[in-house]
PATI-369689 format. One line per field, with one value per residue: x, y, z of N, C-alpha, C in turn; residue number from 1; chain; residue in three letters. Coordinates in nm, 3 decimals. Example, Ala and Ser with C-alpha at 12.3 -4.5 7.8 and 13.67 -1.06 7.14 Angstrom:
<nodes>
n_x c(1.319 1.285) $
n_y c(-0.569 -0.225) $
n_z c(0.780 0.708) $
ca_x c(1.230 1.367) $
ca_y c(-0.450 -0.106) $
ca_z c(0.780 0.714) $
c_x c(1.320 1.290) $
c_y c(-0.330 0.003) $
c_z c(0.780 0.787) $
k c(1 2) $
c c(A A) $
r c(ALA SER) $
</nodes>
This chain:
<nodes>
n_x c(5.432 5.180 5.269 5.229 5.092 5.338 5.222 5.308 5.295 5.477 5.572 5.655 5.730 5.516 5.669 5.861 5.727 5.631 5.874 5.977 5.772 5.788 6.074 6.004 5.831 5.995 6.182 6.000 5.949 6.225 6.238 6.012 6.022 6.246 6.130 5.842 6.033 6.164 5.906 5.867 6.048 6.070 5.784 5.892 6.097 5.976 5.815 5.980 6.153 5.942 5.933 6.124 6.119 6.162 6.140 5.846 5.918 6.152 6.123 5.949 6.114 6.319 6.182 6.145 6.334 6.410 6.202 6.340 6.594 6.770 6.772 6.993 7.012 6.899 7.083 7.210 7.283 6.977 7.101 7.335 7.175 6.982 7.133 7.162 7.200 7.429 7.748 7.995 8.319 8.383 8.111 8.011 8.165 8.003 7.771 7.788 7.858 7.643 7.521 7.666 7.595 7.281 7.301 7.416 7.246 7.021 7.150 7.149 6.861 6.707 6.533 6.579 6.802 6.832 6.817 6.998 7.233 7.194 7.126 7.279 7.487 7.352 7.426 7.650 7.821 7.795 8.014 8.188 8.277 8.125 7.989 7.976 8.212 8.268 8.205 8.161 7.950 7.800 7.897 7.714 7.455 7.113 6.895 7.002 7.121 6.871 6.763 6.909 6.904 6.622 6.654 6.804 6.637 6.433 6.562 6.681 6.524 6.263 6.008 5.850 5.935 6.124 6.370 6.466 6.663 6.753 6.609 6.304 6.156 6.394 6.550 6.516 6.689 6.909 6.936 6.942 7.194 7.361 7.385 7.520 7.779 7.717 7.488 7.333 7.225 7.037 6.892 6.842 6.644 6.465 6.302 6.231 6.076 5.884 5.761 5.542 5.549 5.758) $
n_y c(13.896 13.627 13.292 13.010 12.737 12.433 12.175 11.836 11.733 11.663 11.469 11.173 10.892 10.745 10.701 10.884 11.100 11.080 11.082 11.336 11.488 11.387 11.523 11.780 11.826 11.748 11.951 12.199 12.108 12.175 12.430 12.682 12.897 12.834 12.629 12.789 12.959 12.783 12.746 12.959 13.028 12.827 12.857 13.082 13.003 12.794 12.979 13.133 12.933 12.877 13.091 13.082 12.928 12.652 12.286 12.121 11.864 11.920 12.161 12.102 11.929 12.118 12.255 12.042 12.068 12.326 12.334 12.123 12.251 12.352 12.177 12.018 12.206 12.055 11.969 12.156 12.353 12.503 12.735 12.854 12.881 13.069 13.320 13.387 13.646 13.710 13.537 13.422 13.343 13.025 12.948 13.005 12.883 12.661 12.683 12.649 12.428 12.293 12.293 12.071 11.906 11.876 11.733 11.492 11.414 11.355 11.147 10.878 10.804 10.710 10.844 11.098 11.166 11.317 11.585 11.603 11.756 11.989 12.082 12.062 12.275 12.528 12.713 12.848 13.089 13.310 13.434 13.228 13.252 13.148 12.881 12.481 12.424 12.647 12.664 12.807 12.971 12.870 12.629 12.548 12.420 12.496 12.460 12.489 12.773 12.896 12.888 13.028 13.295 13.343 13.282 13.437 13.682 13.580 13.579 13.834 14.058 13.980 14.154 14.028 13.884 13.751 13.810 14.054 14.231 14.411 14.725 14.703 14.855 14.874 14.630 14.517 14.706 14.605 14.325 14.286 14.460 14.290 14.066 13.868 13.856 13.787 13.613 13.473 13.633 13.592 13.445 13.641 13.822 13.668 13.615 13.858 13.923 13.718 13.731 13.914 14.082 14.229) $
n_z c(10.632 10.594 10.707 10.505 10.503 10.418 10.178 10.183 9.894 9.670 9.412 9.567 9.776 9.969 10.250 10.225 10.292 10.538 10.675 10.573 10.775 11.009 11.046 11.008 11.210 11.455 11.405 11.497 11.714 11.889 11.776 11.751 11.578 11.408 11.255 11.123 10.982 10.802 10.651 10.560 10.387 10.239 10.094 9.929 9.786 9.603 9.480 9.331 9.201 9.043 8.892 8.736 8.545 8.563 8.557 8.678 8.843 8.947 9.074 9.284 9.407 9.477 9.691 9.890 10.010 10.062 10.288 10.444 10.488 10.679 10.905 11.015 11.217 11.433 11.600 11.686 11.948 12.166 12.269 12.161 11.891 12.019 11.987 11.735 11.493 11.642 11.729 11.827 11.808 11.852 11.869 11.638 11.421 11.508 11.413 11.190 11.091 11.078 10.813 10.695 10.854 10.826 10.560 10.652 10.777 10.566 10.420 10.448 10.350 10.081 9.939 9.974 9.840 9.623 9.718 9.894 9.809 9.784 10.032 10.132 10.011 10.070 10.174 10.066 9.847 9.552 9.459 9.535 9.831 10.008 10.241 10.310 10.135 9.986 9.733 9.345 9.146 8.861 8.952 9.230 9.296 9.158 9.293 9.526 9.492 9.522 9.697 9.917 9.799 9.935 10.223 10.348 10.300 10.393 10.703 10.737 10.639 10.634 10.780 10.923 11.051 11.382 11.410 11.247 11.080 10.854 10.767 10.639 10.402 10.339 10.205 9.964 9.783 9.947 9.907 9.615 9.575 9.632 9.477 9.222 9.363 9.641 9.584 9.304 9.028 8.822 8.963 9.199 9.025 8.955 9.231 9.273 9.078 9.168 9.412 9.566 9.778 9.847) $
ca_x c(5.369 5.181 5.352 5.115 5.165 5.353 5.134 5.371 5.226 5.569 5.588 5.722 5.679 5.474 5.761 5.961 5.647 5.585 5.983 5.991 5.655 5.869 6.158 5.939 5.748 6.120 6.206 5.922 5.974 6.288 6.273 5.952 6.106 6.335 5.977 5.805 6.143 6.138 5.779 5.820 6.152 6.006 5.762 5.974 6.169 5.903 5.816 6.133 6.188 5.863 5.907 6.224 6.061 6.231 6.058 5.755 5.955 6.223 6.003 5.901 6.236 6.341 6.046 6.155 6.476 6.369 6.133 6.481 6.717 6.831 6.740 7.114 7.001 6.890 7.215 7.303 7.185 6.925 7.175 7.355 7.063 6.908 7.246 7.152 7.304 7.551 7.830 8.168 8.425 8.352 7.960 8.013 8.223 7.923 7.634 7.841 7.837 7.480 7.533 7.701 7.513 7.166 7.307 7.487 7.145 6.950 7.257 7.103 6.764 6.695 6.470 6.655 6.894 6.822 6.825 7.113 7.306 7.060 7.073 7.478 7.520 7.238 7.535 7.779 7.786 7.813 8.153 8.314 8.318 8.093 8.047 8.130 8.311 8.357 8.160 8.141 7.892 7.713 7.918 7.632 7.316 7.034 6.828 7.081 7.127 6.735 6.712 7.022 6.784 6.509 6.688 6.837 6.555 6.358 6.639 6.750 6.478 6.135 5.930 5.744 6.041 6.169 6.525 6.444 6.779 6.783 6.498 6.216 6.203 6.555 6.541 6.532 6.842 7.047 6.956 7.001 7.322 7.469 7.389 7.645 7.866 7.642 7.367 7.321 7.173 6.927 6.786 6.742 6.566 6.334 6.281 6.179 5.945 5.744 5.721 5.469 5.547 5.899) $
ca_y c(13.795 13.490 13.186 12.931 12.580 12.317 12.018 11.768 11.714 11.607 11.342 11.085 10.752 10.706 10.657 11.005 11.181 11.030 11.075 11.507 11.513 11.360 11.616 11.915 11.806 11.819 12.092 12.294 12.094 12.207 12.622 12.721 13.028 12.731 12.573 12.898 12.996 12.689 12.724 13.058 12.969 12.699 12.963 13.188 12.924 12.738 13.090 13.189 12.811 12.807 13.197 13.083 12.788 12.498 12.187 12.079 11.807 12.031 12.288 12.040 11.911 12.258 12.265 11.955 12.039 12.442 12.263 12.081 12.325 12.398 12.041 11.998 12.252 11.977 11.952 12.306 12.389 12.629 12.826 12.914 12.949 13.244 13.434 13.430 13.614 13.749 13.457 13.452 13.252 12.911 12.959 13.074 12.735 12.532 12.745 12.662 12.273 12.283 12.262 11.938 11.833 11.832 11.669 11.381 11.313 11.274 11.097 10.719 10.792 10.672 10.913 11.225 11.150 11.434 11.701 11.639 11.831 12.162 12.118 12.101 12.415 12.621 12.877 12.899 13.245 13.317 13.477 13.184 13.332 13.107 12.755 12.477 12.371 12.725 12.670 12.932 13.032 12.786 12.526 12.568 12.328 12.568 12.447 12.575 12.916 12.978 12.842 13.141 13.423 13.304 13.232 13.576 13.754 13.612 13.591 13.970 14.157 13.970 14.223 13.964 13.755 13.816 13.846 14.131 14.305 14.476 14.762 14.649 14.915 14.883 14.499 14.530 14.729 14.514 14.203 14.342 14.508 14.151 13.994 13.890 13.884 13.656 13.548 13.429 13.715 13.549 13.399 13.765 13.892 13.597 13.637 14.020 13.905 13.601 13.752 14.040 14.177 14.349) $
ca_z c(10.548 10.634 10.694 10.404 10.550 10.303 10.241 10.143 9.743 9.583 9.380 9.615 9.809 10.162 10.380 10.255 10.307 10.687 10.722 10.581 10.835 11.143 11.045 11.022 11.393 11.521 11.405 11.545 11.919 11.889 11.774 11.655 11.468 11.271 11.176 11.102 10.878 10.692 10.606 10.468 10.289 10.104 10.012 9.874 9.708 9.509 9.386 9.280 9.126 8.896 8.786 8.669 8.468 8.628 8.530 8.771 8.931 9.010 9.174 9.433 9.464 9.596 9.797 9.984 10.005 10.144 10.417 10.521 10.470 10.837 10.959 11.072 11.310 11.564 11.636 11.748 12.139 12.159 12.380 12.023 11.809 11.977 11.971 11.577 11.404 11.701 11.733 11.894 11.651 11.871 11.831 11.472 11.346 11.558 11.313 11.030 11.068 11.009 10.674 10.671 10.978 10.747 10.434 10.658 10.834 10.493 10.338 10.438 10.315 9.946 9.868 9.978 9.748 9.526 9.794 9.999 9.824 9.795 10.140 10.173 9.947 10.067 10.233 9.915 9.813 9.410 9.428 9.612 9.939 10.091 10.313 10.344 10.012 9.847 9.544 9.290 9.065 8.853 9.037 9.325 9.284 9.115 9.446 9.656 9.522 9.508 9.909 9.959 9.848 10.054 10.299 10.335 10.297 10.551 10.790 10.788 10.553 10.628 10.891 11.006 11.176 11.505 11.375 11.175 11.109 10.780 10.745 10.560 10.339 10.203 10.176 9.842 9.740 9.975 9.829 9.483 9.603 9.657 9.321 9.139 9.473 9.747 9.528 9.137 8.968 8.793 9.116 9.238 8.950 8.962 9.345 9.316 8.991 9.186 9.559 9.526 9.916 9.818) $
c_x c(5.325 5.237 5.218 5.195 5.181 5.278 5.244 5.308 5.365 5.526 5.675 5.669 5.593 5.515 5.833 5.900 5.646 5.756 6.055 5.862 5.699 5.970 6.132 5.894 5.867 6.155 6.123 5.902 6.074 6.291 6.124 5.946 6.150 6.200 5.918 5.903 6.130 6.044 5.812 5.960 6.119 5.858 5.770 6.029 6.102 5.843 5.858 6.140 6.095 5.907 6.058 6.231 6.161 6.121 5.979 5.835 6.068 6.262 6.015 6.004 6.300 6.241 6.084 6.269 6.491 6.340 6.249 6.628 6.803 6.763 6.875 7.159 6.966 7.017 7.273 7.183 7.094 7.025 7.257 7.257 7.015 6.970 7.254 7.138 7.453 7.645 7.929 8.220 8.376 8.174 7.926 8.027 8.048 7.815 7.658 7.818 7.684 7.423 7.506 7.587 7.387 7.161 7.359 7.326 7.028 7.072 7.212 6.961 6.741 6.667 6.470 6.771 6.903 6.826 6.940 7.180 7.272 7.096 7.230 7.519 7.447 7.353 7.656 7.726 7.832 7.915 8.248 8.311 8.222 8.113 7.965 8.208 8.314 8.334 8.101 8.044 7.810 7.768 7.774 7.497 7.164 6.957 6.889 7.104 6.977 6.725 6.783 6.986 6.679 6.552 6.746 6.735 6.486 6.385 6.681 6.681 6.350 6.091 5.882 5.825 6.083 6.297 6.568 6.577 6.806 6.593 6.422 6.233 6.346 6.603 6.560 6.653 6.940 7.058 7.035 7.144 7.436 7.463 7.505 7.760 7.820 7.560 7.396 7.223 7.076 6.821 6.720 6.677 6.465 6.312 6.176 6.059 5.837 5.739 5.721 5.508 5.653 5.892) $
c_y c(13.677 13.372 13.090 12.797 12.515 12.200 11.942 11.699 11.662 11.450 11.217 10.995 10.805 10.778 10.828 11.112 11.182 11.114 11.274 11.519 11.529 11.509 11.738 11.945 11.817 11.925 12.247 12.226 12.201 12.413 12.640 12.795 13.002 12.718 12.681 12.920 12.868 12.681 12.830 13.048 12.906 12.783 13.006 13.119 12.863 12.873 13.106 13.057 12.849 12.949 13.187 12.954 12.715 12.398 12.163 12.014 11.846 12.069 12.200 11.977 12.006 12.279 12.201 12.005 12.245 12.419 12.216 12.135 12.327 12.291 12.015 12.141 12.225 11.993 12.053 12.317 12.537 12.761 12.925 12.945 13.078 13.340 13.464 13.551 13.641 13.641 13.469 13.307 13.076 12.852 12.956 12.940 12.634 12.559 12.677 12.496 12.252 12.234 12.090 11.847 11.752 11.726 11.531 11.273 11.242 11.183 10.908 10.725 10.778 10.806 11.050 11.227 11.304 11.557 11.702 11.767 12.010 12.166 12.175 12.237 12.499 12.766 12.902 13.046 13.239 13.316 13.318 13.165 13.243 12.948 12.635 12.426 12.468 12.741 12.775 12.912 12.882 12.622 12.445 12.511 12.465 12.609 12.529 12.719 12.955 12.977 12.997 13.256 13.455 13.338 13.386 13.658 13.718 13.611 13.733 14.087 14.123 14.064 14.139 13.848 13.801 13.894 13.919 14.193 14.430 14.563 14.709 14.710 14.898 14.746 14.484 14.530 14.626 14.399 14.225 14.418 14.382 14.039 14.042 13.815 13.759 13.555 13.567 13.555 13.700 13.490 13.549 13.828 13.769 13.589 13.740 13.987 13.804 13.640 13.884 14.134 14.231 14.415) $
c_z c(10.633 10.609 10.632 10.452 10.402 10.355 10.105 9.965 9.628 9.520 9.452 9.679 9.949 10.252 10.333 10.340 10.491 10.753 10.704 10.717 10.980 11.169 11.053 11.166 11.478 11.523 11.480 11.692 11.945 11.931 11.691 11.570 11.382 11.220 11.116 10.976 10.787 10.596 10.490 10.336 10.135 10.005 9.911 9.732 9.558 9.416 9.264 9.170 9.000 8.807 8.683 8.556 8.484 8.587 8.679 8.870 9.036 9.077 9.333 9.517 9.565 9.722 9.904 10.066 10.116 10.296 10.506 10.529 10.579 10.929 11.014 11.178 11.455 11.646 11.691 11.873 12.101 12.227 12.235 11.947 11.835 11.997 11.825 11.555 11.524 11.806 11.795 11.793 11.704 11.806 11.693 11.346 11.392 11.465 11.198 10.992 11.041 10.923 10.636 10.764 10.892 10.616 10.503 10.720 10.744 10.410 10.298 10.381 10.142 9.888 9.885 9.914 9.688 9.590 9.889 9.975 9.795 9.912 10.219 10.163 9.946 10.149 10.171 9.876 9.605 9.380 9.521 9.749 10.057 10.238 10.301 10.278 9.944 9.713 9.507 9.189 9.001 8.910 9.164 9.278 9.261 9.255 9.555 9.680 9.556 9.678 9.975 9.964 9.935 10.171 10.399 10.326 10.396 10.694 10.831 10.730 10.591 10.779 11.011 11.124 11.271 11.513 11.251 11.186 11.039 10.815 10.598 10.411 10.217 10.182 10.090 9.791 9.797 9.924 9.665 9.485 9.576 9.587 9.238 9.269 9.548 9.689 9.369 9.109 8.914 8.898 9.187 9.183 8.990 9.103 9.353 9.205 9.051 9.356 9.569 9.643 9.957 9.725) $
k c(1 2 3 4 5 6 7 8 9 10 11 12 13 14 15 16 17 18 19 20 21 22 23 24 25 26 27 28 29 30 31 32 33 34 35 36 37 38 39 40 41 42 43 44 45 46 47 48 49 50 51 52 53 54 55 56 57 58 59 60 61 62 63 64 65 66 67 68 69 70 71 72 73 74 75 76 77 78 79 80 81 82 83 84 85 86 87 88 89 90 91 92 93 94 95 96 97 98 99 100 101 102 103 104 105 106 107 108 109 110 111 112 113 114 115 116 117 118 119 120 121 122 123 124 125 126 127 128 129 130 131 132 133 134 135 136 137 138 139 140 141 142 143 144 145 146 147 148 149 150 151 152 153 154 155 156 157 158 159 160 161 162 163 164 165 166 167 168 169 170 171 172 173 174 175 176 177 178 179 180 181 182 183 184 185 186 187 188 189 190 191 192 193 194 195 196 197 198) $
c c(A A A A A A A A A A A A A A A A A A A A A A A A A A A A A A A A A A A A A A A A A A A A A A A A A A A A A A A A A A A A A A A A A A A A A A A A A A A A A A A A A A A A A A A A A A A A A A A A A A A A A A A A A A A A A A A A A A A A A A A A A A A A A A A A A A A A A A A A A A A A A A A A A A A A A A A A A A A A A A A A A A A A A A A A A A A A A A A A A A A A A A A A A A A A A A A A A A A A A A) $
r c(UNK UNK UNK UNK UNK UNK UNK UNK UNK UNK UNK UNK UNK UNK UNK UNK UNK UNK UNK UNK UNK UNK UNK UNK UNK UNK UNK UNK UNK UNK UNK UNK UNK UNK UNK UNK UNK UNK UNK UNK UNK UNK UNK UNK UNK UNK UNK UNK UNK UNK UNK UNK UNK UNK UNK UNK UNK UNK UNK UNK UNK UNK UNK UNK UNK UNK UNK UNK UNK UNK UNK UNK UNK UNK UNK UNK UNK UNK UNK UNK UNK UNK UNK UNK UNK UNK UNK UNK UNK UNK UNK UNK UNK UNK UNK UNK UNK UNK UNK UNK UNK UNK UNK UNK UNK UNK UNK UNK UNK UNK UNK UNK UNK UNK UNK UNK UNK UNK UNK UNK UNK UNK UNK UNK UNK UNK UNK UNK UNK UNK UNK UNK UNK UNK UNK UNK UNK UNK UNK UNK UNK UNK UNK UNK UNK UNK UNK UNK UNK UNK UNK UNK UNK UNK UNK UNK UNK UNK UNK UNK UNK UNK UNK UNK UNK UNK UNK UNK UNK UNK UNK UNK UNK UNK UNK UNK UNK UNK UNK UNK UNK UNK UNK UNK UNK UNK UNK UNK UNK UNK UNK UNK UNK UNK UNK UNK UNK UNK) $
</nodes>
């Protein structure tokens, strides 16, 4: 799939706009693969969001909040990143702070308010099982589970990424395998109904 550039169109001020613009231009000094993944994320996400009729403002909320998902990836050395996904337990804990990493760096900004925590709980799993507070089921910020399918899919199922893991082909079943379990169920039905190229 082609990566469709986000043009920043949210309803928001100036300065957030100038300040997601900065964070995106890092991100792609940084790893252009992160930048690239974000793009198509946010994608995926805003898809997934409207076919699940989320209100407009929402939508774009997730959007923002997709685009910055793995923004507390500055913070990890490229030397770890392109051992993604294959970790050793030290490497593994340093991936995992990520999480927090992204939600502490929009934490002072006004107008990321509303996405921090999409951005905190974008690696909670449905059942529980995930990181890094463990939240179960509709506990988990709507935003956050939709980012989780995405996120997953174009991390280990999309063809077109480098870090292709799962076959294309069976992308499908495995996602749908792990509804209920990894992912909100309703997020993967509306995934497979608004993203025509699975």
């Amino acid at each position: 799939m082609i990566t469709i550039p986000q043009f920043l169109d949210f309803p928001t001020d100036t300065d957030a706009k100038e300040v997601v613009s900065l964070f995106l231009r890092l991100m792609e000094l940084k790893n252009h693969d992160l930048f690239l993944h974000s793009q198509q994320v946010a994608n995926y996400a805003v898809a997934a969001a409207a076919k699940m009729g989320l209100p407009r403002n929402e939508v774009n909320c997730i959007k923002m909040a997709a685009l910055l998902h793995d923004i507390g990836q500055l913070a990890i050395s490229n030397t770890i990143l392109s051992k993604y996904p294959y970790f050793n337990t030290r490497e593994q804990a340093a991936y995992r702070r990520h999480c927090m990493a992204g939600a502490s760096m929009l934490e002072n900004i006004p107008a990321f308010g509303h996405i921090r925590k999409i951005v905190l709980h974008h690696h909670e799993n449905w059942d529980g099982s995930g990181y890094p507070r463990r939240l179960k089921g509709v506990n988990i910020p709507i935003g956050s589970r939709i980012i989780a399918v995405c996120n997953f899919y174009d991390r280990k199922c999309n063809p077109c990424t480098r870090q292709w893991v799962i076959a294309g082909s069976k992308s499908p079943q495995v996602i749908k395998d792990m509804a209920g379990t990894k992912f909100d169920p309703d997020v993967v039905q509306a995934f497979f109904e608004s993203v025509s190229t699975i």
